[in-house]
PyMOL Python script that loads the backbone (N, CA, C, O; Angstrom):
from pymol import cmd

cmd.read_pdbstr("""\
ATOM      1  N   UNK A   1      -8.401  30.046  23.339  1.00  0.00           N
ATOM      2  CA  UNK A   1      -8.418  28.637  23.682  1.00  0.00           C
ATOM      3  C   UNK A   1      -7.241  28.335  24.606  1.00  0.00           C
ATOM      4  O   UNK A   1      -6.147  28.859  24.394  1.00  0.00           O
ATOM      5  N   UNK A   2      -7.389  27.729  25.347  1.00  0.00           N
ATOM      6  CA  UNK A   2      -6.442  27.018  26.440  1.00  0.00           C
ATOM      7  C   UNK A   2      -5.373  25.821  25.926  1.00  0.00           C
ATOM      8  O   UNK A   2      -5.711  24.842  25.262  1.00  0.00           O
ATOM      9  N   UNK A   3      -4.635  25.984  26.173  1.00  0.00           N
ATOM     10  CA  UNK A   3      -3.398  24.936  26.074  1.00  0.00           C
ATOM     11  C   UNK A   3      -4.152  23.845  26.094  1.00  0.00           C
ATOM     12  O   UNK A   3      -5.222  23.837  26.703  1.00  0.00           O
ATOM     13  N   UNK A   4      -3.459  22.252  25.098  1.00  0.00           N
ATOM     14  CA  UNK A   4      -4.228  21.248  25.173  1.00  0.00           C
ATOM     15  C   UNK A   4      -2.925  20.364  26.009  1.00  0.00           C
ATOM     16  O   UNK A   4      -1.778  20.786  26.155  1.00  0.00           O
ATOM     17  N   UNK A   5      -3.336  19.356  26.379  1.00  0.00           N
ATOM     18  CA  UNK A   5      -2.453  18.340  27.018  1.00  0.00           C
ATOM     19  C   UNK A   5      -1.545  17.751  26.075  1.00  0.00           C
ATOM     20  O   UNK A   5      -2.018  17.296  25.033  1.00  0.00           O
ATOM     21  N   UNK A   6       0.052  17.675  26.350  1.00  0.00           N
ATOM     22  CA  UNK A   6       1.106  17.071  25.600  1.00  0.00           C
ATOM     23  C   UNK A   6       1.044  15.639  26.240  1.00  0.00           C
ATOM     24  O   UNK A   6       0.639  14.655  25.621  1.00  0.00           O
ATOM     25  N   UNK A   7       1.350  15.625  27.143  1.00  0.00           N
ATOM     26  CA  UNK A   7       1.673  14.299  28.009  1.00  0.00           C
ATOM     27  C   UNK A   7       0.984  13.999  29.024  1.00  0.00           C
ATOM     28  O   UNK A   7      -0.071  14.611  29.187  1.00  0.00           O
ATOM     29  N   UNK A   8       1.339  13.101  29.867  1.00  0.00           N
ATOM     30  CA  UNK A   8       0.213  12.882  31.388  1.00  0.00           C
ATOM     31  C   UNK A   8       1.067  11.720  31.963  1.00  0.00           C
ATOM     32  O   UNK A   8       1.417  10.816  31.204  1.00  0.00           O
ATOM     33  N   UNK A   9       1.449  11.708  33.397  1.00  0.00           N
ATOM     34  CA  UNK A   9       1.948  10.519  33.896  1.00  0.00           C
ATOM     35  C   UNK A   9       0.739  11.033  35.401  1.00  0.00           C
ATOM     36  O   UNK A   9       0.508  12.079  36.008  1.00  0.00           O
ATOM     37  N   UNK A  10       0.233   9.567  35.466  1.00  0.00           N
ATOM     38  CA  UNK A  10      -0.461   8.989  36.663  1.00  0.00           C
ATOM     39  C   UNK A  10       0.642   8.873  37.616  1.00  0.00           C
ATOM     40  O   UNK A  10       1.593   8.111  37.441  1.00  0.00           O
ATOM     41  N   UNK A  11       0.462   9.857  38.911  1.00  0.00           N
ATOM     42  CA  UNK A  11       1.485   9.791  39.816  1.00  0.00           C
ATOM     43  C   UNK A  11       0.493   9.108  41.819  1.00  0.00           C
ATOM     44  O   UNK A  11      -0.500   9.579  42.374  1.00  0.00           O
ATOM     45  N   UNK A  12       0.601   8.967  41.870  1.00  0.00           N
ATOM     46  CA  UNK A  12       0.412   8.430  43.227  1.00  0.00           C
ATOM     47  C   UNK A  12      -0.464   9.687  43.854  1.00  0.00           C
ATOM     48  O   UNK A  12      -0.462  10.916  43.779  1.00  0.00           O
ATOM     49  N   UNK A  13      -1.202   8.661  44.507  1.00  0.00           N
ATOM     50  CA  UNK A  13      -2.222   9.887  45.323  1.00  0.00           C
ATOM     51  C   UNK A  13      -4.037   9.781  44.263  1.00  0.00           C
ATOM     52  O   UNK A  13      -5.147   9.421  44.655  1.00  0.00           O
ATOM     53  N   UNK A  14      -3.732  10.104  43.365  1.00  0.00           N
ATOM     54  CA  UNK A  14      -4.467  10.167  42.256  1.00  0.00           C
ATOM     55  C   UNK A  14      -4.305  11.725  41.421  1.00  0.00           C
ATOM     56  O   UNK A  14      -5.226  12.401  40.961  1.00  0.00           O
ATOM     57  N   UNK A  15      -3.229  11.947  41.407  1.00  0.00           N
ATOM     58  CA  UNK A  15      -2.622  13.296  41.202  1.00  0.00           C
ATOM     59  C   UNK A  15      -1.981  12.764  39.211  1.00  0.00           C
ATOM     60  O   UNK A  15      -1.278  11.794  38.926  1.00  0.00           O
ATOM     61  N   UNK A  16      -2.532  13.760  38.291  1.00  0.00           N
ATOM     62  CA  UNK A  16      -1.823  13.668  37.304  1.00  0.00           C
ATOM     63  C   UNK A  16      -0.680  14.836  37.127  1.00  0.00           C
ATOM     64  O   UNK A  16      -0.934  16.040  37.096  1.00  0.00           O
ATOM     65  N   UNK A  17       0.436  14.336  37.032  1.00  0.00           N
ATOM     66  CA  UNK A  17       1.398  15.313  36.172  1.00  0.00           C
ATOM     67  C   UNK A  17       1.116  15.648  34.679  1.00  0.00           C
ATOM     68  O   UNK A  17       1.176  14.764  33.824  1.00  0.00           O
ATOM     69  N   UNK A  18       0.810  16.925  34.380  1.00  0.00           N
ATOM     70  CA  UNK A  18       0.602  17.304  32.943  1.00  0.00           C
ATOM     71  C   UNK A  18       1.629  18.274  32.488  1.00  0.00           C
ATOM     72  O   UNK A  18       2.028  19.171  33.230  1.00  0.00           O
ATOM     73  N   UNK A  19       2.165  18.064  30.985  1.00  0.00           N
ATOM     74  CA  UNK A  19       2.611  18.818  29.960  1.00  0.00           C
ATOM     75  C   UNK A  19       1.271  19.344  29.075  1.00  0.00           C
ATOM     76  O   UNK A  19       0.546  18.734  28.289  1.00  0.00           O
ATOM     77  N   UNK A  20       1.262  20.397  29.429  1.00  0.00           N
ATOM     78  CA  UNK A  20       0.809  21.030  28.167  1.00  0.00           C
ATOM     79  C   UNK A  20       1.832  21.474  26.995  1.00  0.00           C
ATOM     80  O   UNK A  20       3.060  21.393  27.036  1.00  0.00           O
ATOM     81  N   UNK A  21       0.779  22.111  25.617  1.00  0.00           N
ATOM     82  CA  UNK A  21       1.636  22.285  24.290  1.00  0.00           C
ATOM     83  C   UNK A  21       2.116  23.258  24.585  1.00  0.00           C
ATOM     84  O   UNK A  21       3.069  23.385  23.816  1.00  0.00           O
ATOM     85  N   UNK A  22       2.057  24.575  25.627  1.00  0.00           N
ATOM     86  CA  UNK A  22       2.551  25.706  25.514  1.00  0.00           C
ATOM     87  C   UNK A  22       4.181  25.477  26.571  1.00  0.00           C
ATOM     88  O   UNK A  22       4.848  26.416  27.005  1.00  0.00           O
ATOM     89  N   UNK A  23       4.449  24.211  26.742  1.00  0.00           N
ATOM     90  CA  UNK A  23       5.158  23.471  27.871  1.00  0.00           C
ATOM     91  C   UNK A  23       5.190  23.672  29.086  1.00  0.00           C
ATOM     92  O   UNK A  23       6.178  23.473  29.792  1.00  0.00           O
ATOM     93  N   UNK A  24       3.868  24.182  29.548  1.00  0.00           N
ATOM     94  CA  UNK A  24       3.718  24.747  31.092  1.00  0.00           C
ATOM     95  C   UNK A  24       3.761  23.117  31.833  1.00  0.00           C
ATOM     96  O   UNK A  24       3.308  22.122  31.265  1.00  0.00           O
ATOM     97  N   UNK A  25       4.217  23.109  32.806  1.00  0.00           N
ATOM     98  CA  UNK A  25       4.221  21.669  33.319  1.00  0.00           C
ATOM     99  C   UNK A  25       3.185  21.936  34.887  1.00  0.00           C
ATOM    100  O   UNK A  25       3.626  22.737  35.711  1.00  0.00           O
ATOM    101  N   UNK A  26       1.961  21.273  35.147  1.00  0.00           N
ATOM    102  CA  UNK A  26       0.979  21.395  35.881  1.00  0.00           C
ATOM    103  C   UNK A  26       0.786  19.787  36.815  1.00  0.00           C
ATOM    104  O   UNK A  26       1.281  18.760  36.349  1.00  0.00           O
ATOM    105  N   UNK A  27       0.305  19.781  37.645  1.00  0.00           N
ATOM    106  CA  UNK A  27      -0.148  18.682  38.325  1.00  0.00           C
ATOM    107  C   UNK A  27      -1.868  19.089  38.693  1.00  0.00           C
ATOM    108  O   UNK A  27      -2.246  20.067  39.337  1.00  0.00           O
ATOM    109  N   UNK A  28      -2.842  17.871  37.986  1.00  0.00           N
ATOM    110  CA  UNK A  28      -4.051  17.928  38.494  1.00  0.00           C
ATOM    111  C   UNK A  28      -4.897  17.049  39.485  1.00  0.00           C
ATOM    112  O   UNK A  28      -5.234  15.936  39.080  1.00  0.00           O
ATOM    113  N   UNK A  29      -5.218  17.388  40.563  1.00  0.00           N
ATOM    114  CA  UNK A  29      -6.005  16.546  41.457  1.00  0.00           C
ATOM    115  C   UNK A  29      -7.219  15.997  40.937  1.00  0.00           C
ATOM    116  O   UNK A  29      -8.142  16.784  40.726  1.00  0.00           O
ATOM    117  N   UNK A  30      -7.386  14.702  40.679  1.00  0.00           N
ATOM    118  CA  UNK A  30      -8.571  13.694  40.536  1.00  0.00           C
ATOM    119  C   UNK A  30      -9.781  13.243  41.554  1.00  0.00           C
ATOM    120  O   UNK A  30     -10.980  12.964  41.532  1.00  0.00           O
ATOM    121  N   UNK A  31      -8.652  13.359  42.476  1.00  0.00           N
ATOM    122  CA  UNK A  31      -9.389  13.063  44.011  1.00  0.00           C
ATOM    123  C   UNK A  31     -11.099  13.462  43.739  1.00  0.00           C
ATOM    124  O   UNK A  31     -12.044  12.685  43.600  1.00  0.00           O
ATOM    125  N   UNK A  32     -11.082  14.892  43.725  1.00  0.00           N
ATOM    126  CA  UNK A  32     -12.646  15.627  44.067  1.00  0.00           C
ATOM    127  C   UNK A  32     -13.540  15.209  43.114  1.00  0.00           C
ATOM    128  O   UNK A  32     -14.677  15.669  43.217  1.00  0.00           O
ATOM    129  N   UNK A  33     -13.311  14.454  42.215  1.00  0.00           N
ATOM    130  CA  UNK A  33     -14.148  13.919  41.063  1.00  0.00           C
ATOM    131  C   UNK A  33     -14.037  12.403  41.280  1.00  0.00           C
ATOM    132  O   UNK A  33     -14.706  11.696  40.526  1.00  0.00           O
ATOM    133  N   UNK A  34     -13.335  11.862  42.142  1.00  0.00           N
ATOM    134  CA  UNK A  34     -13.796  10.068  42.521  1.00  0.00           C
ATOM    135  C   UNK A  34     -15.485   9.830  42.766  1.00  0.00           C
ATOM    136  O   UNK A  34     -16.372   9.017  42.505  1.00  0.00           O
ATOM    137  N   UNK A  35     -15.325  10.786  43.272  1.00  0.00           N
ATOM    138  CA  UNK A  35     -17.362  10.137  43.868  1.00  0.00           C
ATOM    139  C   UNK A  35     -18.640  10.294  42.829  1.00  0.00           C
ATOM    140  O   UNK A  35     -19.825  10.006  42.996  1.00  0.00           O
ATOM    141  N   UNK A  36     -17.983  10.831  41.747  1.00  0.00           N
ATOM    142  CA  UNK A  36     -19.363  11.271  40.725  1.00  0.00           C
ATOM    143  C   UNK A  36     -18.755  10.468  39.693  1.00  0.00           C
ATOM    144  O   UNK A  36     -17.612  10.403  39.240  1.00  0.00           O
ATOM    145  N   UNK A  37     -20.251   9.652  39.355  1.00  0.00           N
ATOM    146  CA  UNK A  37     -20.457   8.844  38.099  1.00  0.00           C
ATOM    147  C   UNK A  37     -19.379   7.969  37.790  1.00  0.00           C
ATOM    148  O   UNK A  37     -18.697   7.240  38.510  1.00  0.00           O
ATOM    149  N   UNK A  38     -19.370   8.156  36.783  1.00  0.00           N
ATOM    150  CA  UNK A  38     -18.141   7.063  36.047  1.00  0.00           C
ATOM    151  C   UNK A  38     -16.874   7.262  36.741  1.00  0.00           C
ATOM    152  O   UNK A  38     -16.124   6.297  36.885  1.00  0.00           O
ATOM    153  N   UNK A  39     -16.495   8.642  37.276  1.00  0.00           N
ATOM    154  CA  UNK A  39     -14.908   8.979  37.777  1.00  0.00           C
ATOM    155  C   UNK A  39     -14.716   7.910  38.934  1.00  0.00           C
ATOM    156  O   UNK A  39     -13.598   7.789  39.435  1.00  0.00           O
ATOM    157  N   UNK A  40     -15.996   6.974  39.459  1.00  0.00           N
ATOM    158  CA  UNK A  40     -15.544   6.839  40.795  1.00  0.00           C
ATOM    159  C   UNK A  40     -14.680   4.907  40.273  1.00  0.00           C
ATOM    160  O   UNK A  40     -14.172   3.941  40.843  1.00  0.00           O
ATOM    161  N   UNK A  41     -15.028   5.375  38.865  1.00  0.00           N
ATOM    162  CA  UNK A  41     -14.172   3.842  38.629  1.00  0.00           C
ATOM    163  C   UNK A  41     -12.652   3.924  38.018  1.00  0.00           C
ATOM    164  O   UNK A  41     -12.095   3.245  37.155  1.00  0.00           O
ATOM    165  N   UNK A  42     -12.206   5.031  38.817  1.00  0.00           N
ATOM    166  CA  UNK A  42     -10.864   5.743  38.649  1.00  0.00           C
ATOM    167  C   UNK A  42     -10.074   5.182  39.953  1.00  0.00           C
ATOM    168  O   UNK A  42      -8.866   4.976  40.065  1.00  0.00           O
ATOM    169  N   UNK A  43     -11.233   4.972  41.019  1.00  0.00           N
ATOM    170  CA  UNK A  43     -11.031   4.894  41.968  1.00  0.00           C
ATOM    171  C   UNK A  43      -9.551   3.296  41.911  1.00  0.00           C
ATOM    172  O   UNK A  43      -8.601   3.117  42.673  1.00  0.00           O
ATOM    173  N   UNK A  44      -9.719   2.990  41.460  1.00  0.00           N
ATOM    174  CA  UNK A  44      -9.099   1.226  40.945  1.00  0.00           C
ATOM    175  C   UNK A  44      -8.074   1.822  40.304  1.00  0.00           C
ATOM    176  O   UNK A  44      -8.179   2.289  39.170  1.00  0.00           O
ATOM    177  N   UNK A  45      -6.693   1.843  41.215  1.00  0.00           N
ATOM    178  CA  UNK A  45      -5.502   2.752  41.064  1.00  0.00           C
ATOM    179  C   UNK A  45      -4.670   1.769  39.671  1.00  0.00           C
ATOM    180  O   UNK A  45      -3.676   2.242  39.120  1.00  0.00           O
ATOM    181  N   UNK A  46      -5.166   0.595  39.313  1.00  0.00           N
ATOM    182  CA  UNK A  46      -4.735   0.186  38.320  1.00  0.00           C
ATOM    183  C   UNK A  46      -5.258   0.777  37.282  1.00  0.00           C
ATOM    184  O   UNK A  46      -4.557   0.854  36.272  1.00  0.00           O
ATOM    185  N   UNK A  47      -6.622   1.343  37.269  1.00  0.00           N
ATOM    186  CA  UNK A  47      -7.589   2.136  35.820  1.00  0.00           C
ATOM    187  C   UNK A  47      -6.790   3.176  35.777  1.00  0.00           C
ATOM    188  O   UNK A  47      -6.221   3.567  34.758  1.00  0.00           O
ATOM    189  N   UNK A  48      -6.686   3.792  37.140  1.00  0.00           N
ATOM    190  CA  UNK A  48      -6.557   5.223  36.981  1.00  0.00           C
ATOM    191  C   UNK A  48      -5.207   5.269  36.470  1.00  0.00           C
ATOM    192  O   UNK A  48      -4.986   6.251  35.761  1.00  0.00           O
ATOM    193  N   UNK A  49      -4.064   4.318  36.674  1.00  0.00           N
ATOM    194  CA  UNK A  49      -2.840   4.194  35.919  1.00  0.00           C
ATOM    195  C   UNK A  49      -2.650   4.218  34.281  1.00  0.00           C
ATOM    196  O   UNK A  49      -1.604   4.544  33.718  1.00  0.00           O
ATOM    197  N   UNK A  50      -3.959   3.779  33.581  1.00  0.00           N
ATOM    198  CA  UNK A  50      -4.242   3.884  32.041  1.00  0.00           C
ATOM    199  C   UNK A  50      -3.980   5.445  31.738  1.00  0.00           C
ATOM    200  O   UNK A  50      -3.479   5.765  30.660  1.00  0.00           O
ATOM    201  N   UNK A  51      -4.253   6.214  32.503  1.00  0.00           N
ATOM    202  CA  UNK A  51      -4.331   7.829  31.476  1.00  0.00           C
ATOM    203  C   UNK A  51      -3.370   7.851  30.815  1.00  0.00           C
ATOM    204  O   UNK A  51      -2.223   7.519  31.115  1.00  0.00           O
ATOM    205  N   UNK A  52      -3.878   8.345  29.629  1.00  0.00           N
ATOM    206  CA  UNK A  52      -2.672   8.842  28.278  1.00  0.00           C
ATOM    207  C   UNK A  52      -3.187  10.500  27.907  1.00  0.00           C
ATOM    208  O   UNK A  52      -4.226  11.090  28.202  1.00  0.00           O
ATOM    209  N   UNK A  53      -2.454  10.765  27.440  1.00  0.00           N
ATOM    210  CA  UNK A  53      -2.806  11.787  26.424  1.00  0.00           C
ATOM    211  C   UNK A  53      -3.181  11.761  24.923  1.00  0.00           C
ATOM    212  O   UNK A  53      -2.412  11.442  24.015  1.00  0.00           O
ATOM    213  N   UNK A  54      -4.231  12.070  24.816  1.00  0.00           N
ATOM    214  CA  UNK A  54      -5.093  11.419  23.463  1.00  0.00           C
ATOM    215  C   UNK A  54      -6.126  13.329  23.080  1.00  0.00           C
ATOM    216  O   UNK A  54      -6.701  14.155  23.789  1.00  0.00           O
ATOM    217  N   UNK A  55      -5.901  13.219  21.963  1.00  0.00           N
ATOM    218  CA  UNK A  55      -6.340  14.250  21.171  1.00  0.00           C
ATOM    219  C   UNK A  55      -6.546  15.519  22.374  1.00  0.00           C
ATOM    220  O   UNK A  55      -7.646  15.935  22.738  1.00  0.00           O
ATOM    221  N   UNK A  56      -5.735  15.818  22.683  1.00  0.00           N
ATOM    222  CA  UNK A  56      -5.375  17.208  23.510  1.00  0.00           C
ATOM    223  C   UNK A  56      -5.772  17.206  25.036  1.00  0.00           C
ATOM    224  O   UNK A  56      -5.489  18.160  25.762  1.00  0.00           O
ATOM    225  N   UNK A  57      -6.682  15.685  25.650  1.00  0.00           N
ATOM    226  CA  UNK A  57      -6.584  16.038  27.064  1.00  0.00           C
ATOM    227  C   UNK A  57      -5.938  14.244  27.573  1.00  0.00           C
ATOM    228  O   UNK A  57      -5.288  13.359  27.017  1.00  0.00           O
ATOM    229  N   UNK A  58      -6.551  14.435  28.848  1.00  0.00           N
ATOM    230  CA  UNK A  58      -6.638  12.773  28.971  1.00  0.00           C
ATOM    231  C   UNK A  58      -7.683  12.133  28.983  1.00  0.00           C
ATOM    232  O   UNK A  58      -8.758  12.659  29.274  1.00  0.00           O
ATOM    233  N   UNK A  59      -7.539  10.743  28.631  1.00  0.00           N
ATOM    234  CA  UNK A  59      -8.311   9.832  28.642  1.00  0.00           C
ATOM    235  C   UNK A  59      -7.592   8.323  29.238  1.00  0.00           C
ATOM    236  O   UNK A  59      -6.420   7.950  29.302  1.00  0.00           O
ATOM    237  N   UNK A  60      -8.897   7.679  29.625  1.00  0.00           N
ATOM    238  CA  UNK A  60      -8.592   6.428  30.675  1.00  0.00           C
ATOM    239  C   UNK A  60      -8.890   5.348  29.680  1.00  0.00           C
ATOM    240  O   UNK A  60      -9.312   5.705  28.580  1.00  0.00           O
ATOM    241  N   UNK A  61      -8.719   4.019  29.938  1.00  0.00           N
ATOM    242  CA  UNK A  61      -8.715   2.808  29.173  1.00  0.00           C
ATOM    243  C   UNK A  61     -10.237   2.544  29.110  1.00  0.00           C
ATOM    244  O   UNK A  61     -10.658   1.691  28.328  1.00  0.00           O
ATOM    245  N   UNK A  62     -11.174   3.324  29.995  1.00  0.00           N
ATOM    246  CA  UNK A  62     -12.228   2.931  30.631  1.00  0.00           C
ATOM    247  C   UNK A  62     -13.408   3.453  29.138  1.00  0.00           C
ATOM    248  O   UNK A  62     -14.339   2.859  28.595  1.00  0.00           O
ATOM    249  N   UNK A  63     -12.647   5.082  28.857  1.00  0.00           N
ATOM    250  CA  UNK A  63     -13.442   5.578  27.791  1.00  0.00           C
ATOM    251  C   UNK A  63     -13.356   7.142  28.591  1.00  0.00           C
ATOM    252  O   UNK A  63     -13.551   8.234  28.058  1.00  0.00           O
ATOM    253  N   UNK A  64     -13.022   6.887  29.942  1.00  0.00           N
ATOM    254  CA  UNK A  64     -13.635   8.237  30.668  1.00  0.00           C
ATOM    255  C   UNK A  64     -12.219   9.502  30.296  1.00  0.00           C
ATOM    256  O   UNK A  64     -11.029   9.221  30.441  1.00  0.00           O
ATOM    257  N   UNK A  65     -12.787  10.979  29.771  1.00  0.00           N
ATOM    258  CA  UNK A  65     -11.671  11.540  29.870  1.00  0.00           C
ATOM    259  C   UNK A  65     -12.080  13.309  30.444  1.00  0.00           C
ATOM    260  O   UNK A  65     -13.169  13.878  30.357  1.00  0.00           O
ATOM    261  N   UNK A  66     -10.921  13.781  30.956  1.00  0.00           N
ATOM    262  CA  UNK A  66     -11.672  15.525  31.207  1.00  0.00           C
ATOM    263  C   UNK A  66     -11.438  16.381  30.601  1.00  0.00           C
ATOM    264  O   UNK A  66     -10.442  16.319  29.881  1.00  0.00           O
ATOM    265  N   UNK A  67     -12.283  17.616  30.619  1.00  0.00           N
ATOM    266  CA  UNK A  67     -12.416  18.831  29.584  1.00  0.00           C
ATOM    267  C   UNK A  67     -10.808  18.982  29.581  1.00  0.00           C
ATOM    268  O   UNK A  67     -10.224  18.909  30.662  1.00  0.00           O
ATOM    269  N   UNK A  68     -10.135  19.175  28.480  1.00  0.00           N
ATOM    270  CA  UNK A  68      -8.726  19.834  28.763  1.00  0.00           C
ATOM    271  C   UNK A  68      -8.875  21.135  29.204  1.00  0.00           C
ATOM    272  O   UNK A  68      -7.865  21.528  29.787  1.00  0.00           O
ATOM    273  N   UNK A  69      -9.970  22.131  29.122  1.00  0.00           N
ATOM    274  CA  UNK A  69      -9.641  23.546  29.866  1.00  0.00           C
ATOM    275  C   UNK A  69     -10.071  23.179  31.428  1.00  0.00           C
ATOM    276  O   UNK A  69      -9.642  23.894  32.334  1.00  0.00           O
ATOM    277  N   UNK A  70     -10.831  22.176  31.687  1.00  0.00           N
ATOM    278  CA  UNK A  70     -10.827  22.161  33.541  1.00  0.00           C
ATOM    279  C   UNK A  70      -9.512  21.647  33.390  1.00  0.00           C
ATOM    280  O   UNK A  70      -8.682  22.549  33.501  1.00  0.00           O
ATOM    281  N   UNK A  71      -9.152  20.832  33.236  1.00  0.00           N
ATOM    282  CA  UNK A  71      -7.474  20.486  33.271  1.00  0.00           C
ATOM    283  C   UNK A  71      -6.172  21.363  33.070  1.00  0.00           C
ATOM    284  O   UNK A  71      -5.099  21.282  33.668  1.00  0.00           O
ATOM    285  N   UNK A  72      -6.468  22.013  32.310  1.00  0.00           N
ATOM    286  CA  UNK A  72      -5.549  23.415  32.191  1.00  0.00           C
ATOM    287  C   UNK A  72      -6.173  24.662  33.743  1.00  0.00           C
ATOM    288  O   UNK A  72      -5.475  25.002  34.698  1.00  0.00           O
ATOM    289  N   UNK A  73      -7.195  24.945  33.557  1.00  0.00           N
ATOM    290  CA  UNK A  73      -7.602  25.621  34.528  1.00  0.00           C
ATOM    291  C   UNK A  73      -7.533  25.606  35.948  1.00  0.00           C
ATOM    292  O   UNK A  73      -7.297  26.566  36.681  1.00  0.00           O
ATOM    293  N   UNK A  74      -7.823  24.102  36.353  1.00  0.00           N
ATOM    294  CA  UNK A  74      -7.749  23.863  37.180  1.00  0.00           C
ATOM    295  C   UNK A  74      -6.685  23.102  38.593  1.00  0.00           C
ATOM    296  O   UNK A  74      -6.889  22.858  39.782  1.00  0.00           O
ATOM    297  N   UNK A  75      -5.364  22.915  37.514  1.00  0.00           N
ATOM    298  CA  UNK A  75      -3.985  22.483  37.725  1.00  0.00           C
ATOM    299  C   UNK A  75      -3.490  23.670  38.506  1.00  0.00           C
ATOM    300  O   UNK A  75      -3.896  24.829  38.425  1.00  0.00           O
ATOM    301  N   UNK A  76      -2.550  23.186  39.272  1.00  0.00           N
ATOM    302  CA  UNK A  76      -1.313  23.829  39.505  1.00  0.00           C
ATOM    303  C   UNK A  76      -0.332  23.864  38.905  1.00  0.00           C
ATOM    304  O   UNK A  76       0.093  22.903  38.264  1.00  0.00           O
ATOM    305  N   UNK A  77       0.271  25.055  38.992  1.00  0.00           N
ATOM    306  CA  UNK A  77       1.572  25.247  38.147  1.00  0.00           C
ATOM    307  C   UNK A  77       2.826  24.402  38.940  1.00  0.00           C
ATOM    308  O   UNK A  77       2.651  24.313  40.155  1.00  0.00           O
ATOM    309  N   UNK A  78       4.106  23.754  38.392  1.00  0.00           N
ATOM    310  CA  UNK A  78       5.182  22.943  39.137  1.00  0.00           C
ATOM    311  C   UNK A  78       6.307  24.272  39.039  1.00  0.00           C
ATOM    312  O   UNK A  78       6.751  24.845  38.045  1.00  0.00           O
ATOM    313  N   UNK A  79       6.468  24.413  39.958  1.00  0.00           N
ATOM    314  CA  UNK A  79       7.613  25.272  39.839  1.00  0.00           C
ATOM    315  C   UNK A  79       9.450  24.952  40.100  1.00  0.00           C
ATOM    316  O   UNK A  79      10.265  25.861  39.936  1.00  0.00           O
TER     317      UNK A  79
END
""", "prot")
cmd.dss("prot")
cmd.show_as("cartoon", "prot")
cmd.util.cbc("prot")
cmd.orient("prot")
C-alpha cells in the first residue's frame, strides 16, 4: 500500500503541496483533471482552496476527493 496523505496546502497555480505519513513531501498537479466532471468545479480557486486532508487523501468542501495512490503516484518529489 502507498503512503496516505498527512497534510495538503492549496498552493497557487492549482498545484497541491502534500505530506505524506512516510514524510515524503510531494507537490501534485490538479490542472489535467479541471476539465472532467465534477473536478472542473475546482476550477473556482476559492473551492479549490477548501482541500484538507481527511482519512488519508484529499478532499474538497465540494465532496470531491482523489485516489491517495494517484496522489502518491503521481506527485513529484520536493527536494
Amino acid at each position: 500500500m502507498n503512503p496516505r496523505v498527512k497534510s495538503v496546502n492549496a498552493v497557487q497555480d492549482y498545484v497541491l503541496e502534500i505530506v505524506f505519513n512516510n514524510n515524503e513531501k510531494k507537490v501534485f498537479d490538479v490542472k489535467p483533471f479541471l476539465n472532467f466532471g465534477l473536478f472542473s468545479e475546482l476550477k473556482d480557486t476559492i473551492m479549490f482552496q477548501t482541500a484538507k486532508a481527511e482519512l488519508g487523501t484529499v478532499i474538497w468542501e465540494n465532496g470531491l476527493d482523489i485516489c491517495p495512490d494517484t496522489l502518491y503516484l503521481e506527485s513529484k518529489k520536493v527536494e
